[in-house]
Backbone of each chain as ProteinMPNN parsed JSONL, in Angstrom:
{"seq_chain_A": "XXXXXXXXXXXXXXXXXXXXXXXXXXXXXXXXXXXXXXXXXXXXXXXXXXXXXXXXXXXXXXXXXXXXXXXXXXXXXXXXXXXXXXXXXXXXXXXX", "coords_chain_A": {"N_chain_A": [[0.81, -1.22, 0.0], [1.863, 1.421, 0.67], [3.374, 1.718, -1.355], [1.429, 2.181, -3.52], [0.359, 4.383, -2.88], [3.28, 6.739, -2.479], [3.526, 6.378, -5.296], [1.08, 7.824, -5.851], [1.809, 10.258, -4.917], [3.924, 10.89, -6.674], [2.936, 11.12, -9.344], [1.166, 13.481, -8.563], [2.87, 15.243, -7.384], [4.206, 15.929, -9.989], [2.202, 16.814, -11.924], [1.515, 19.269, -10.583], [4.308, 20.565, -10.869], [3.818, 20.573, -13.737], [1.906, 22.389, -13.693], [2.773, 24.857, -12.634], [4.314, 26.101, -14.613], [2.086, 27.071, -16.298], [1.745, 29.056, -14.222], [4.227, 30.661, -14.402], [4.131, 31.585, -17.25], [1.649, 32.625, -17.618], [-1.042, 33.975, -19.878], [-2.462, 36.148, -18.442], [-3.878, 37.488, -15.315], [-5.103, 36.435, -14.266], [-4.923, 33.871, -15.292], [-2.641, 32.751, -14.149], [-4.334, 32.679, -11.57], [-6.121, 30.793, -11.88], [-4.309, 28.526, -12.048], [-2.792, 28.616, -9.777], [-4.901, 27.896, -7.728], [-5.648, 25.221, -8.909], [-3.504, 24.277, -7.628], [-3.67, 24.293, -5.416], [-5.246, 23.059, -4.17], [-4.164, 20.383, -5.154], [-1.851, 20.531, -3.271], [-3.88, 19.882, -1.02], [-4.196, 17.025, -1.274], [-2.535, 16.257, -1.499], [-1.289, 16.452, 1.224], [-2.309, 15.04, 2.835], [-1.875, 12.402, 1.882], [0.488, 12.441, 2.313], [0.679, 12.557, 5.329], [-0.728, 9.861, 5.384], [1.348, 8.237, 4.362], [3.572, 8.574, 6.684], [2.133, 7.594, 8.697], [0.885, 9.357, 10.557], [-1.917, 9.807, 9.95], [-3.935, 11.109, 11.007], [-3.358, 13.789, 12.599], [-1.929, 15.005, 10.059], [-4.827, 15.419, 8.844], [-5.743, 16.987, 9.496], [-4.345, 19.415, 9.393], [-4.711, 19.163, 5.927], [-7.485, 19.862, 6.693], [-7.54, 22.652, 7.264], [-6.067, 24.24, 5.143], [-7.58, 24.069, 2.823], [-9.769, 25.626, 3.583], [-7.734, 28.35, 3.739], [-6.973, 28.216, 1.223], [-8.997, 28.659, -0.254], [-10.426, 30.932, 0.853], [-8.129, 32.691, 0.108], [-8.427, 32.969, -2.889], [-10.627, 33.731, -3.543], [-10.746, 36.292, -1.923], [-8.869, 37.329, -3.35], [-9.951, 37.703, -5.946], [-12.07, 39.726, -5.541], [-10.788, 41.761, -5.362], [-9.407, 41.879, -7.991], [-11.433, 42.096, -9.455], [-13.117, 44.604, -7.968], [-10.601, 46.411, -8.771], [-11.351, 46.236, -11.418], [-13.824, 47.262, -12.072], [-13.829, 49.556, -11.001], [-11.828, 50.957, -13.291], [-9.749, 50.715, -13.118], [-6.157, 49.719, -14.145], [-5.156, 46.215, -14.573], [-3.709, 44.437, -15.235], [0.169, 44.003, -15.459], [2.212, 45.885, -17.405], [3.265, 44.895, -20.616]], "CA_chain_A": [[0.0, 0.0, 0.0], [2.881, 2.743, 0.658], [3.739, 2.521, -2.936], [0.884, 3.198, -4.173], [0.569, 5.983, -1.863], [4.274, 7.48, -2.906], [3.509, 6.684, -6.999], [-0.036, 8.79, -6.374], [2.33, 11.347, -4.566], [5.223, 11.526, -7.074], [2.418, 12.107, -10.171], [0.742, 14.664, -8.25], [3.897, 16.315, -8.094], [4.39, 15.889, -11.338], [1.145, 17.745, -12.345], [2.541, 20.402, -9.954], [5.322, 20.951, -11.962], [3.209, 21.492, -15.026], [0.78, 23.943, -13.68], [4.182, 25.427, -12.388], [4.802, 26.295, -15.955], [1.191, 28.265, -16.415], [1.791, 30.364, -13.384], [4.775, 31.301, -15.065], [3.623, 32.328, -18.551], [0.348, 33.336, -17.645], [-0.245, 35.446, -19.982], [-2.916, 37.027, -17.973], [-3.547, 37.546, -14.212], [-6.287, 35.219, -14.043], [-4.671, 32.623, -15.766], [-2.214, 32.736, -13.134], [-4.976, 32.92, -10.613], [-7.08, 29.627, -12.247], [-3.345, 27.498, -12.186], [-2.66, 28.269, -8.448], [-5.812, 27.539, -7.346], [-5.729, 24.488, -8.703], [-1.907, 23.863, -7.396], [-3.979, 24.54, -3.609], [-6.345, 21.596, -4.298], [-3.376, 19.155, -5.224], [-1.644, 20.72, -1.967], [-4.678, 19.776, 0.621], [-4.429, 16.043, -1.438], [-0.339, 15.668, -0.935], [-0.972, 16.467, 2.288], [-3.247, 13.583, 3.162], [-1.509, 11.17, 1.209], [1.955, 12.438, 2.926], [0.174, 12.088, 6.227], [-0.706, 8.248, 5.303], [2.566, 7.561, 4.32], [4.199, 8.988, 7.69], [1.601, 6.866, 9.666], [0.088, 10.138, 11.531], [-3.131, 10.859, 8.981], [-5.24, 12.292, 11.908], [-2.756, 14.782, 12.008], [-1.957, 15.789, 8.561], [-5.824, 15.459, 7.826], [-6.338, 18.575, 10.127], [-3.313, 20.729, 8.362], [-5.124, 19.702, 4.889], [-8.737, 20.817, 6.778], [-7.018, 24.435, 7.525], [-5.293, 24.471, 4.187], [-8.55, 23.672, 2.205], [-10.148, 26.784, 4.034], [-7.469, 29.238, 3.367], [-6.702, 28.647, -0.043], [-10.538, 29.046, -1.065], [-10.646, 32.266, 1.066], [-7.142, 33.481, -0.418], [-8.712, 32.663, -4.126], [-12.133, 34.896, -3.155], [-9.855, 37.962, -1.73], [-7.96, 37.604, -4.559], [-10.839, 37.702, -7.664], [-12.124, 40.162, -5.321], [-9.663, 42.848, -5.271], [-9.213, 42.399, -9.181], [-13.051, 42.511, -9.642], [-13.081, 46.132, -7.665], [-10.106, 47.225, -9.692], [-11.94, 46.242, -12.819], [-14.94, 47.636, -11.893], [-13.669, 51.241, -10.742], [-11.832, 51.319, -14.034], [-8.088, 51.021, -12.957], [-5.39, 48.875, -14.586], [-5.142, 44.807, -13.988], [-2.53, 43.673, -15.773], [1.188, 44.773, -15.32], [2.31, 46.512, -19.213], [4.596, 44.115, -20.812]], "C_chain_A": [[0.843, 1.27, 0.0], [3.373, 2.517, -0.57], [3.439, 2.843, -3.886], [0.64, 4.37, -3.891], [1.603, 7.062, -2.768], [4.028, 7.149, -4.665], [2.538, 7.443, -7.281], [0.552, 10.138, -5.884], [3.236, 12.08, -5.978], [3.763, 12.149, -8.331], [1.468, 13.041, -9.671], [1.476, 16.166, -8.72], [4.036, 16.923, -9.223], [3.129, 16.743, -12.121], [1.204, 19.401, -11.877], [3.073, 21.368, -10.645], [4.847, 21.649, -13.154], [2.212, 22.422, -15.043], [1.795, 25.143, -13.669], [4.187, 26.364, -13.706], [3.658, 27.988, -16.258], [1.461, 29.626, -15.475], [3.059, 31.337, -13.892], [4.618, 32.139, -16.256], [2.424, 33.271, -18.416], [-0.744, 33.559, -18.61], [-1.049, 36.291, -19.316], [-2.917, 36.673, -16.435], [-4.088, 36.504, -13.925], [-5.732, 33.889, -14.273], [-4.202, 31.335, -14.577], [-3.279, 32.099, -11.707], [-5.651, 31.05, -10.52], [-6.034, 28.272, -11.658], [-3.036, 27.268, -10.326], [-3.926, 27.894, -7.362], [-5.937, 26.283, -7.026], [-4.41, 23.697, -7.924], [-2.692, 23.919, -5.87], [-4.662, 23.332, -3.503], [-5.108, 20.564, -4.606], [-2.664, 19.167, -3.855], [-2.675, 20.184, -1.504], [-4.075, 17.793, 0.025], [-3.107, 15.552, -1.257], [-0.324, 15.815, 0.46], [-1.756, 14.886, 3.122], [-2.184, 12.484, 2.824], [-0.107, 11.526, 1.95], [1.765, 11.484, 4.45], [-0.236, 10.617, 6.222], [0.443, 7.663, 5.249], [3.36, 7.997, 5.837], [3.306, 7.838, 9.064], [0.922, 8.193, 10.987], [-1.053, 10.746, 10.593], [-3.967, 12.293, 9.644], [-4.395, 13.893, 11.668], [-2.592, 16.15, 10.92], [-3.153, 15.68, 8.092], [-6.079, 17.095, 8.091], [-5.677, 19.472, 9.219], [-4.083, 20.485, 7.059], [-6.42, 20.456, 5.474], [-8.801, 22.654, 6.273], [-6.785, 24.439, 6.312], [-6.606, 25.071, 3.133], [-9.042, 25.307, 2.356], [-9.413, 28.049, 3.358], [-7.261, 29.067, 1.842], [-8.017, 28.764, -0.805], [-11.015, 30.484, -0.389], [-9.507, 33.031, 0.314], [-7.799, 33.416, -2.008], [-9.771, 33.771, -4.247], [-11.383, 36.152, -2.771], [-9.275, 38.332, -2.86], [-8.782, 38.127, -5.747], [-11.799, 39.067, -7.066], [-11.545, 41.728, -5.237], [-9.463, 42.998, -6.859], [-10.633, 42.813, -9.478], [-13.708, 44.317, -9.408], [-12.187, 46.781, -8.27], [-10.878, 47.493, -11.364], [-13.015, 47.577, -12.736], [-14.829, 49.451, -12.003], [-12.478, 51.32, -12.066], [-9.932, 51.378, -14.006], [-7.472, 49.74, -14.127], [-5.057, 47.673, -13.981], [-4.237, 43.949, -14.055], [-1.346, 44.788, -15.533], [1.721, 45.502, -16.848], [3.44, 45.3, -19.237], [5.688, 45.044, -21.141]], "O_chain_A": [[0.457, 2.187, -0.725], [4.016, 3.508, -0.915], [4.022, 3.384, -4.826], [0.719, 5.326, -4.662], [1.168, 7.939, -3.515], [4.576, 8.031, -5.326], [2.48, 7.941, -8.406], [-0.006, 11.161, -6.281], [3.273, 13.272, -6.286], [3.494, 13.35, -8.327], [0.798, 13.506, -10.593], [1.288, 17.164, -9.415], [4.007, 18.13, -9.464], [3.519, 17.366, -13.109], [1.011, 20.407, -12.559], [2.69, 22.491, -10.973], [5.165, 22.761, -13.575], [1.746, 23.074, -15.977], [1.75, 26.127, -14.407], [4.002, 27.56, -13.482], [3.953, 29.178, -16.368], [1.416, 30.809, -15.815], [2.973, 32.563, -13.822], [4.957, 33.322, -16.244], [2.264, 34.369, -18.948], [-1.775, 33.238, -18.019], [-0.616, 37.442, -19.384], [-2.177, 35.761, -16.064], [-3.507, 35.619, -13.297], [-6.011, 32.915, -13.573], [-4.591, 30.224, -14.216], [-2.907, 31.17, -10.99], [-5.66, 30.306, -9.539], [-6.484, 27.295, -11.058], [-3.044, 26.196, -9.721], [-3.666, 27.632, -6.187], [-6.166, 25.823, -5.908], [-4.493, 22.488, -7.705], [-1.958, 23.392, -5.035], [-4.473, 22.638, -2.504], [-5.367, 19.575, -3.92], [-2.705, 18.136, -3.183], [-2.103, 19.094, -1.515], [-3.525, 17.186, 0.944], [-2.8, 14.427, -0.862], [0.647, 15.323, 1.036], [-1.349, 13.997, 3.87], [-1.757, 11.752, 3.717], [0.481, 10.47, 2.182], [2.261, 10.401, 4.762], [-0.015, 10.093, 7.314], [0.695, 6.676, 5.94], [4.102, 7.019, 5.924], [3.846, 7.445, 10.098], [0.577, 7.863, 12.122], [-1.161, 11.964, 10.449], [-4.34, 13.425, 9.334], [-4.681, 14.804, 10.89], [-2.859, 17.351, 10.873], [-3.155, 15.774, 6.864], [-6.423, 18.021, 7.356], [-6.269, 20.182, 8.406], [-4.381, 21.598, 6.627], [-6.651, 21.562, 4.986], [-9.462, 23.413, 5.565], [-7.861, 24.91, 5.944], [-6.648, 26.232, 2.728], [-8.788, 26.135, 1.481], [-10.045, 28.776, 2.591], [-7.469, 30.115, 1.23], [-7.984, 28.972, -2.017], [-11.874, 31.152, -0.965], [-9.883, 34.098, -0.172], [-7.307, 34.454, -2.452], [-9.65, 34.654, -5.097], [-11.54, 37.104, -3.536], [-9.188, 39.481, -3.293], [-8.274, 38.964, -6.493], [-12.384, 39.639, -7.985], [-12.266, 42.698, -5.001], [-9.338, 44.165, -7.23], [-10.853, 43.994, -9.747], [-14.383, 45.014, -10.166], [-12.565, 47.92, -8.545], [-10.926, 48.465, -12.118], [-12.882, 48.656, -13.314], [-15.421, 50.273, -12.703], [-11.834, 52.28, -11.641], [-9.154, 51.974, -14.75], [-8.211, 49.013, -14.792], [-4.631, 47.788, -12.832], [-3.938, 43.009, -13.319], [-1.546, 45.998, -15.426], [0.674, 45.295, -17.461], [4.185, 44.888, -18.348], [6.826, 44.616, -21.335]]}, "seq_chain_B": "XXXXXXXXXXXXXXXXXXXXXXXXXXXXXXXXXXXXXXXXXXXXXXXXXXXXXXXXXXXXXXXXXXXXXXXXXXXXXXXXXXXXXXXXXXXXXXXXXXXXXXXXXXXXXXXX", "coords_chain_B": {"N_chain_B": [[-3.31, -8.766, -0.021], [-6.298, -7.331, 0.625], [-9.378, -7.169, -0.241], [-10.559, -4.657, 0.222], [-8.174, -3.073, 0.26], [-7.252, -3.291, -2.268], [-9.305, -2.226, -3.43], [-9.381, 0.628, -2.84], [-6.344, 1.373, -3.342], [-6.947, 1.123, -6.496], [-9.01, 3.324, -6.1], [-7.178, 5.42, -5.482], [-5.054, 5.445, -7.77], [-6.534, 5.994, -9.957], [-7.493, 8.9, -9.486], [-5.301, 10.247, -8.945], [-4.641, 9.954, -11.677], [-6.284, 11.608, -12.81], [-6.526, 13.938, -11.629], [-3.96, 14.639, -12.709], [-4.47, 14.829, -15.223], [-6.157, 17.186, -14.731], [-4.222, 18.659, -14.284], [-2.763, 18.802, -16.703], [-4.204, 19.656, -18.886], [-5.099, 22.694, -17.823], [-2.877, 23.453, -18.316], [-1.886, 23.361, -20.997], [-4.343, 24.322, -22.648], [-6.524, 26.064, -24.326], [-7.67, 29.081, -24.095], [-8.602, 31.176, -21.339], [-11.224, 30.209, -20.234], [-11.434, 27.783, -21.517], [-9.488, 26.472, -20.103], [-10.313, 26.902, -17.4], [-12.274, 24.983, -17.315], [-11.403, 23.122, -17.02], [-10.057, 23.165, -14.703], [-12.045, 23.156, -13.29], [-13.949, 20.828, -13.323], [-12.081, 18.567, -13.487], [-10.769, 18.47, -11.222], [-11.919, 18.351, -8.714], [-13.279, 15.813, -9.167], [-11.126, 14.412, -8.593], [-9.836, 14.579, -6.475], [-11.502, 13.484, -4.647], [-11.862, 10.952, -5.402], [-9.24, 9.976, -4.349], [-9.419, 11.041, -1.952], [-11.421, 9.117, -1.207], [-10.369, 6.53, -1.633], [-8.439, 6.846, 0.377], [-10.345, 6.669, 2.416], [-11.096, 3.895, 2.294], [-9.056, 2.46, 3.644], [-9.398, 3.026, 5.774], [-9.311, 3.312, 9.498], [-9.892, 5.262, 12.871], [-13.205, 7.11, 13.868], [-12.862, 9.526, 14.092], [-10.923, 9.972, 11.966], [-12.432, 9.365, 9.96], [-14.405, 11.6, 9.925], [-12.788, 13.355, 9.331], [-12.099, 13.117, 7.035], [-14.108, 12.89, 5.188], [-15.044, 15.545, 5.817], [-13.354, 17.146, 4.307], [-13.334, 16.073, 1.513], [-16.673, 17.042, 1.461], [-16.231, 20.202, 2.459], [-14.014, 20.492, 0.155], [-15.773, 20.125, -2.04], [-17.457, 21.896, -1.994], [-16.138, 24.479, -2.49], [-14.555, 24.545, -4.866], [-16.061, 24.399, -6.956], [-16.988, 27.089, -6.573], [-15.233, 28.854, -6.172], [-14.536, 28.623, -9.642], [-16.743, 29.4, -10.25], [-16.49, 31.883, -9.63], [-14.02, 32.926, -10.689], [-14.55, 32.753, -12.941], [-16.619, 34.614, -13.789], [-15.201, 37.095, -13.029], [-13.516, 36.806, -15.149], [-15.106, 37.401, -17.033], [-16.378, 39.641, -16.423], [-13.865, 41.608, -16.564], [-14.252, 41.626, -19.65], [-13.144, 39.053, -20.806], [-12.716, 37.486, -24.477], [-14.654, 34.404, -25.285], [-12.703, 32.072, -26.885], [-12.361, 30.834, -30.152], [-13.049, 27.745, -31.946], [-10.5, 28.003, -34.547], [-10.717, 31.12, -34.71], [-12.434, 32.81, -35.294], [-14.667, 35.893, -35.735], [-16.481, 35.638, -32.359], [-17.865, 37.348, -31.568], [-19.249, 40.901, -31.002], [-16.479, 43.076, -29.559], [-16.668, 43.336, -25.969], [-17.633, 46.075, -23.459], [-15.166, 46.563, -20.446], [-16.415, 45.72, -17.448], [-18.947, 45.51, -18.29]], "CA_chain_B": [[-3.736, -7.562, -0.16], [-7.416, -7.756, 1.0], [-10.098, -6.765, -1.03], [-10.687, -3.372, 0.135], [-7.181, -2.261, 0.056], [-7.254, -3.272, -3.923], [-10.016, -0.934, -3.837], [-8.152, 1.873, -2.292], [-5.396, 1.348, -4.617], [-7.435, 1.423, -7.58], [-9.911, 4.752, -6.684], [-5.922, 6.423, -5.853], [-4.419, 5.87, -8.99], [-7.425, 6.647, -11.0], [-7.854, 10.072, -8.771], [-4.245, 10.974, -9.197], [-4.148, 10.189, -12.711], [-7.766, 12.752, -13.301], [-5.704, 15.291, -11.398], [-2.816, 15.108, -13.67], [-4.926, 15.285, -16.658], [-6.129, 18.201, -15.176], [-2.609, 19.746, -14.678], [-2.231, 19.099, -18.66], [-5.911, 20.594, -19.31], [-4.93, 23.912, -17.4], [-1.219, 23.759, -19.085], [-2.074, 23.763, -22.479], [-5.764, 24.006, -23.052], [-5.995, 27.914, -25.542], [-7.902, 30.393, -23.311], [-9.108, 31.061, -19.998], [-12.445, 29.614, -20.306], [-11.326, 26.343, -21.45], [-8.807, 26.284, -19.022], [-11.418, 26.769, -16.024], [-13.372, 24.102, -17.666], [-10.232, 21.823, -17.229], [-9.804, 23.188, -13.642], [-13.072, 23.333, -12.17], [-14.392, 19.694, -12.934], [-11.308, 17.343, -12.925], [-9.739, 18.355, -9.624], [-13.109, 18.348, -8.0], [-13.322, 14.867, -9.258], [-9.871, 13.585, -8.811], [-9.691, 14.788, -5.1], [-12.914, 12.762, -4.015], [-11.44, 9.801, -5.386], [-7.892, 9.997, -3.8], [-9.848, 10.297, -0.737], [-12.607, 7.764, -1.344], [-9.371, 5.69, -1.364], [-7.712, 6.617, 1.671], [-11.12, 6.259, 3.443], [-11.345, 2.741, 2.373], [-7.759, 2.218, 4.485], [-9.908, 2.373, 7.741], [-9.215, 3.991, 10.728], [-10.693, 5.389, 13.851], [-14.042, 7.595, 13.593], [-12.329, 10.935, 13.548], [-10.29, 10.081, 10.865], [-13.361, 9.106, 8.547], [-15.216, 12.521, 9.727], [-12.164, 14.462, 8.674], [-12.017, 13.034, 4.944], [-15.615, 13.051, 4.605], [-15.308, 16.868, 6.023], [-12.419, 17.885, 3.357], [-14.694, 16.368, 0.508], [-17.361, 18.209, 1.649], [-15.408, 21.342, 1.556], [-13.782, 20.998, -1.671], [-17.223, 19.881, -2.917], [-19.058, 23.386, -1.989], [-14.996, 25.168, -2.645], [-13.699, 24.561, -5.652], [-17.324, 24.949, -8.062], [-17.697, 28.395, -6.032], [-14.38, 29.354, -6.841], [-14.431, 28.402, -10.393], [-17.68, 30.425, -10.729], [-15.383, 33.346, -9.406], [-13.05, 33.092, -11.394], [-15.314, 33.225, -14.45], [-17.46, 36.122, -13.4], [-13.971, 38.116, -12.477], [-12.985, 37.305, -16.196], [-16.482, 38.022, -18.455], [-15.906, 41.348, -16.239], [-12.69, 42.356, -17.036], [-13.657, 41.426, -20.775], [-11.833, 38.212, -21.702], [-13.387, 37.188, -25.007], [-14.002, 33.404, -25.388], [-11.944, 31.305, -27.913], [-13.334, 30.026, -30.356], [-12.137, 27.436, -33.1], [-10.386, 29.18, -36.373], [-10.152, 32.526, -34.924], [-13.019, 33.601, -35.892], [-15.036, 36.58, -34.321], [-17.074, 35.401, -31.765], [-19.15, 39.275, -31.295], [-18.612, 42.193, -30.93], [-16.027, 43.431, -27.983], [-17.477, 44.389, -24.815], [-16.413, 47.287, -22.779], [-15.041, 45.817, -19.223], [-17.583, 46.317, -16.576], [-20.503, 45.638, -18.569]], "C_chain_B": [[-5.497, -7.62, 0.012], [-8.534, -6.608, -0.219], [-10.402, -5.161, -1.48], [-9.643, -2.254, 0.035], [-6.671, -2.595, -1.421], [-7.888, -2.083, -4.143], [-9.763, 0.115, -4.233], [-6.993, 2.346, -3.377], [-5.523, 1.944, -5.944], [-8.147, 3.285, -7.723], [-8.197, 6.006, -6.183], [-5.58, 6.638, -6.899], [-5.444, 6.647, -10.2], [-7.589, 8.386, -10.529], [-6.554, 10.926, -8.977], [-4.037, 10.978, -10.541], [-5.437, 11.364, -13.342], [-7.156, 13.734, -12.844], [-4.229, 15.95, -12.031], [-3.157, 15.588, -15.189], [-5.309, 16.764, -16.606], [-5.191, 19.392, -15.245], [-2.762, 20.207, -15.816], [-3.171, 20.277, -19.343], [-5.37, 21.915, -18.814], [-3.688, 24.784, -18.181], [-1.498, 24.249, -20.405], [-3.701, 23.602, -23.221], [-5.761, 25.897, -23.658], [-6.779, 28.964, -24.951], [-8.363, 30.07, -21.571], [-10.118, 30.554, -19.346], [-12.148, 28.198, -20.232], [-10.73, 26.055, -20.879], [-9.69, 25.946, -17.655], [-11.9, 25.41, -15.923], [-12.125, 22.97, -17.162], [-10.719, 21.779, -15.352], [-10.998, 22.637, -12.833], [-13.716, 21.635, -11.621], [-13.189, 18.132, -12.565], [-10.509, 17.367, -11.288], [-10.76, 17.994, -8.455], [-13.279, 16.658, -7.614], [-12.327, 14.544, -8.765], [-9.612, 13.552, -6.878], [-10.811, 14.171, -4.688], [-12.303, 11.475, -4.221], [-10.569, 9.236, -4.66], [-8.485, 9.901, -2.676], [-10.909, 9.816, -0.25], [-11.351, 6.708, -1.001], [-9.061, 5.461, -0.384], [-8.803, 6.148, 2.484], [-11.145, 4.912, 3.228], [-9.942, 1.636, 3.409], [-8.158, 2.093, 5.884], [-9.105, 3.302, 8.088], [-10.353, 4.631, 11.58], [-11.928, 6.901, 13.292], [-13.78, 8.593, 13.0], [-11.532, 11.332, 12.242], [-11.344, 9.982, 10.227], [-13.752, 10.615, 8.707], [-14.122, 13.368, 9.009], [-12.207, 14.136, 7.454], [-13.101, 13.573, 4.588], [-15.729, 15.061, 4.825], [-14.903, 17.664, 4.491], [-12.958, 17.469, 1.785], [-15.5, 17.056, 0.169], [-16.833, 19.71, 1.072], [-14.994, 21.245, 0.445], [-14.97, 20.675, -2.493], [-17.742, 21.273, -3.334], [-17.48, 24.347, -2.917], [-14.95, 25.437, -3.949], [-15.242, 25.04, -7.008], [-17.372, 26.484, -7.522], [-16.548, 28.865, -6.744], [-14.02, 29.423, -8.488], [-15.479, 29.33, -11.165], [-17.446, 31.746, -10.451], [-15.329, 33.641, -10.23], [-13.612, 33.403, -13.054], [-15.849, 34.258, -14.787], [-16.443, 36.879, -13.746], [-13.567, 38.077, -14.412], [-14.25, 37.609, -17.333], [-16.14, 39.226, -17.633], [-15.03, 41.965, -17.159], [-12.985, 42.202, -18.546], [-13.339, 40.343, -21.684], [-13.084, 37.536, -22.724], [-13.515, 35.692, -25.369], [-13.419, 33.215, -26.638], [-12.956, 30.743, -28.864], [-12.699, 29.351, -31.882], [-11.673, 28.278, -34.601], [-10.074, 30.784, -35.947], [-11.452, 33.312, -35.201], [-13.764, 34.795, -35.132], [-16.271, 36.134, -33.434], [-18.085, 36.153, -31.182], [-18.817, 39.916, -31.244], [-17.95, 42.498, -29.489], [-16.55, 43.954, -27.506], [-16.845, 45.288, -23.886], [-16.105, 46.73, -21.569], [-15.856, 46.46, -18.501], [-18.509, 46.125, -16.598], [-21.307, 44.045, -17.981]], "O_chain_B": [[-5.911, -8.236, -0.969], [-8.255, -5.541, -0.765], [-10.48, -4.588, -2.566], [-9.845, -1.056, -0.162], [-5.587, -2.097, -1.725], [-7.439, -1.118, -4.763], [-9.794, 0.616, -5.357], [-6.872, 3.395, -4.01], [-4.811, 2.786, -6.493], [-8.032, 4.12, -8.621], [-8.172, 7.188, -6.527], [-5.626, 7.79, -7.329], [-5.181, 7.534, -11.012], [-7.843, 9.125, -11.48], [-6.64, 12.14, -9.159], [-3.293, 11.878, -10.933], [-5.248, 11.862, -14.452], [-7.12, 14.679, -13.632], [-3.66, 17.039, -11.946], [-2.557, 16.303, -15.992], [-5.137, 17.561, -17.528], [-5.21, 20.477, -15.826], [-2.878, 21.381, -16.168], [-2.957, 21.296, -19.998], [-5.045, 22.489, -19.854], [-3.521, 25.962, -18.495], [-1.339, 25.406, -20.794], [-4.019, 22.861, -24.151], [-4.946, 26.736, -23.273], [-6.455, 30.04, -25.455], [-8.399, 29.034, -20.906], [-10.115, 30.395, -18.125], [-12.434, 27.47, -19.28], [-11.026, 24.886, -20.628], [-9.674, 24.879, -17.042], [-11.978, 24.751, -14.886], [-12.502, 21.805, -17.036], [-11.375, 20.906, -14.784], [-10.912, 21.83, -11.907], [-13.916, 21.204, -10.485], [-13.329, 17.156, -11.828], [-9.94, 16.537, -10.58], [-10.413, 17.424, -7.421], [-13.378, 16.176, -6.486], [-12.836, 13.971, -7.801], [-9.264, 12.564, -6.231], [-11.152, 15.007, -3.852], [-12.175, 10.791, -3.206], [-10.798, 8.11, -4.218], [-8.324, 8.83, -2.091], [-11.34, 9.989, 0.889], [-11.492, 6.056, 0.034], [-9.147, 4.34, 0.117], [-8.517, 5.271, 3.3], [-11.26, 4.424, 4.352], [-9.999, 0.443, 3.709], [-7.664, 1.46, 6.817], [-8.366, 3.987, 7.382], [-11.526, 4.61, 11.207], [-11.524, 7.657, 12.408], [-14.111, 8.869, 11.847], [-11.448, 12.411, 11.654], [-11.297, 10.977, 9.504], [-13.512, 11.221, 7.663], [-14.508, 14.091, 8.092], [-12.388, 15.068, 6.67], [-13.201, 14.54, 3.833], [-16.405, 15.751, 4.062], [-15.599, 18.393, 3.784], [-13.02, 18.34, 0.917], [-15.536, 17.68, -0.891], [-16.901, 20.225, -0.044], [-15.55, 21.905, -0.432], [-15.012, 21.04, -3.668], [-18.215, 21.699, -4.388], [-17.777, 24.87, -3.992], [-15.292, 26.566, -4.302], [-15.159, 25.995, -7.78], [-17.974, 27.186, -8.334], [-16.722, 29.289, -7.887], [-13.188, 30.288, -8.76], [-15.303, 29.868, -12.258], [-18.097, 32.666, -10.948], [-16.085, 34.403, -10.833], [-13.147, 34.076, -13.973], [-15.687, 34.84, -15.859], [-16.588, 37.469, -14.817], [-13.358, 39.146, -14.985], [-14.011, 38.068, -18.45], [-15.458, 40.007, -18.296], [-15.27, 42.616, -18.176], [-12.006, 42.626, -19.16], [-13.244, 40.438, -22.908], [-14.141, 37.127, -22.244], [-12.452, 35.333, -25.876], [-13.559, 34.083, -27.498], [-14.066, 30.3, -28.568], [-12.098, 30.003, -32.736], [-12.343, 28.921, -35.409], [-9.383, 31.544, -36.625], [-11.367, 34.535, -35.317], [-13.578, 34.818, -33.916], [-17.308, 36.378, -34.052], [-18.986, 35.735, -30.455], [-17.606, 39.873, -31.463], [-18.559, 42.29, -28.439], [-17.094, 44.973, -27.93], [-15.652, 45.233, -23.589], [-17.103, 46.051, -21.329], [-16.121, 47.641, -18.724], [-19.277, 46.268, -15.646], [-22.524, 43.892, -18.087]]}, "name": "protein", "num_of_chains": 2, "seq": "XXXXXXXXXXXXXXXXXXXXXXXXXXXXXXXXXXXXXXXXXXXXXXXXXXXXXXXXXXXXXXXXXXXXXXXXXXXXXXXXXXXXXXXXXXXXXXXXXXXXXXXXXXXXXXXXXXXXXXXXXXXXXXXXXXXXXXXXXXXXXXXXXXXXXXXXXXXXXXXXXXXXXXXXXXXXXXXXXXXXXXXXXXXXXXXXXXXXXXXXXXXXXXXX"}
């Protein structure tokens, strides 16, 4: 069972990696915004699955609970804050 | 390997491999729209499975309520956020894609 555990860990990672890529290019803010989002949702699920492999789940289920929470409030502050820039007419993007 | 830890096995790999597809989907899928579309439903999915899995591993009560909790949450989470994130970009503007290039309407002013 721990190796399927660590082979559903490593291609997590591995998906990671290639969102990795979007947050880099972007090309817009959002894009950015859509890629780390989902990079917070593979975080709460590496954390679980770390926590199984370590043999303390209870543990690491709580740190993904909390995790889960903030990165769906940090995602809402975030689309928030561009939403009111949009809105009142300012600039969203940085100039290339 | 007992029956239910085949199980387990099986709804992991399938759950990690739906969350890698939707890596790819977000990576190279051609605007922001279809991107979402990548994001919103495979991770949703892929994370229920992964821990449909672990719950089938057993353990004591508290452990089941916490999976079943963090389901939950990303259940109500990740569709809310996704319907954000869409709103935030028909605001600002972003026009969808659409095969060929072609024009899809007339541009709208941001805001509207």
């Amino acid at each position: 069972m721990p190796v399927a555990l660590a082979a559903a860990v490593v291609v997590i990672l591995l998906g990671v990696l290639v969102l990795l890529r979007r947050v880099i290019v972007g090309p817009r803010l959002l894009d950015r915004v859509v890629a780390v989002n989902v990079i917070g949702t593979k975080t709460i699920i590496l954390l679980a699955l770390v926590g199984y492999l370590a043999g303390r789940p209870g543990f690491f289920l709580d740190i993904a609970l909390s995790y889960a929470l903030i990165n769906f409030v940090g995602t809402i502050a975030v689309l928030r804050y561009y939403e009111g820039r949009v809105r009142r007419g300012e600039p969203v993007e940085e100039e290339a | 390997m007992s029956v239910l830890e085949i199980v387990a096995a099986a709804a992991i790999g399938l759950g990690s491999l739906l969350m890698l597809a939707t890596a790819f989907g977000v990576a190279v899928f051609p605007d922001f729209y279809t991107r979402l579309h990548a994001a919103g439903k495979g991770d949703t999915l892929g994370q229920a499975l992964v821990l449909a899995g672990l719950l089938c591993l057993g353990g004591d009560l508290t452990l089941v309520v916490k999976l079943v909790l963090i389901v939950f949450f990303i259940f109500i989470f990740n569709p809310t956020a996704t319907h954000a994130l869409a709103r935030a970009g028909w605001v600002s503007g972003i026009v969808p894609w659409v095969r060929g290039g072609q024009d899809p309407g007339a541009p709208r002013e941001p805001g509207a």
